[in-house]
C-alpha positions, -999 to 999 in steps of 0.1 A, spaced: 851 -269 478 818 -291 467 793 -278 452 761 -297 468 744 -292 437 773 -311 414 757 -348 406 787 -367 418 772 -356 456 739 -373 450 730 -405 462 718 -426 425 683 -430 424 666 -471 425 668 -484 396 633 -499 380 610 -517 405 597 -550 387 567 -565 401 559 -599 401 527 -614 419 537 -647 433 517 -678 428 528 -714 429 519 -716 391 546 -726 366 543 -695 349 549 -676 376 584 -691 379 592 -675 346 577 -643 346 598 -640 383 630 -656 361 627 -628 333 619 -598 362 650 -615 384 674 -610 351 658 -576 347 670 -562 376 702 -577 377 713 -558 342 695 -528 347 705 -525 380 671 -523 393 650 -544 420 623 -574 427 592 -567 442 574 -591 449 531 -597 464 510 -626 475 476 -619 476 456 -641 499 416 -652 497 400 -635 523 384 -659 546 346 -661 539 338 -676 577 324 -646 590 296 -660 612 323 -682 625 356 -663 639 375 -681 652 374 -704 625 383 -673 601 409 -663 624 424 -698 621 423 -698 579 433 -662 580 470 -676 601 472 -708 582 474 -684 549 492 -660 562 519 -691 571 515 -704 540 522 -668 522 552 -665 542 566 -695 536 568 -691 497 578 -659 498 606 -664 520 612 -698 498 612 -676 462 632 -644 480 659 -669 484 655 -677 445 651 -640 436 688 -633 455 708 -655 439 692 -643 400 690 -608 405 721 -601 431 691 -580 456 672 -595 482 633 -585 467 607 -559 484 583 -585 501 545 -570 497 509 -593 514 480 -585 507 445 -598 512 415 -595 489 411 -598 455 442 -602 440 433 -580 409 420 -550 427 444 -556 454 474 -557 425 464 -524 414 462 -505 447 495 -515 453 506 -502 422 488 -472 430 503 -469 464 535 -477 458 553 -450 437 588 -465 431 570 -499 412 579 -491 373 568 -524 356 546 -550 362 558 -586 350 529 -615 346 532 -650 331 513 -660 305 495 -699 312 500 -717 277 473 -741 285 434 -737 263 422 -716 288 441 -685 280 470 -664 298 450 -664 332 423 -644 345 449 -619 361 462 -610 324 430 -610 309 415 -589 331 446 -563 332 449 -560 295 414 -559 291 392 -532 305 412 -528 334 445 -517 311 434 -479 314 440 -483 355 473 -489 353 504 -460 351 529 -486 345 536 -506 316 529 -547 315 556 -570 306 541 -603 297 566 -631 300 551 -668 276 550 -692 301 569 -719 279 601 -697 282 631 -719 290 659 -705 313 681 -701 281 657 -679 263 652 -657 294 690 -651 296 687 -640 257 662 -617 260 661 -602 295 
């Protein structure tokens, strides 16, 4: 006889959601490389957003329209380009997310819609001008928005020290 309540019945809940907002910067690559390794030992998943510029042509339509595809192609091909990357690293296909607007406010409604993300993962620039507007705006006054910790992966990382900490 089985007991319906007996936890051997129930289906295992997701694992940890890491998100990771994609960019072609190089620092992106490594926060995606640490979230990617993540999942793969925790047993959790990739998600990942692109958050394109809306076009500013609104006097001129069909000229909007035609920046508005050309993004959206262009969003679509590197996410489809890095989902590829993010299966082989973290053994998952990723949860693909597009937005458009500001990519801060836009990062944290998603965050804010989506329930099942657990941890945000950025890449810090290691250039003069500072971890990136993204970071410095999240850990600054925007930190008390968020319900999910920040993971902050140094830019500089090399694949070997990923695989030793993550």
């Amino acid at each position: 006889m089985s007991d319906s309540n007996n936890e051997a019945d129930t289906k295992p809940a997701m694992g940890r959601v890491f998100l990771v907002v994609i960019d072609e910067s190089p620092e992106m690559k490594v926060a995606l490389r640490y979230a990617c390794r993540r999942a793969a030992r925790t047993g959790g998943r990739v998600a990942m957003v692109y958050v394109m510029e809306p076009a500013d042509y609104q006097e001129w339509v069909g000229v909007s329209n035609l920046m508005r595809d050309e993004a959206r192609q262009q969003a679509e091909a590197i996410m489809q380009r890095t989902a590829g990357e993010v299966q082989k690293l973290a053994g998952s296909f990723p949860i693909l997310h597009f937005r458009e607007g500001d990519r801060q406010d836009e990062v944290l409604k998603l965050i804010d819609e989506e329930p099942a993300i657990s941890i945000l993962v950025l890449g810090a620039a290691t250039g003069p001008k500072g971890p990136g507007p993204l970071i410095s705006s999240l850990t600054g006054k925007q930190v008390g928005k968020l319900r999910i910790p920040i993971t902050i992966v140094p830019g500089n990382l090399s694949d070997a020290d990923i695989e030793n900490i993550a």
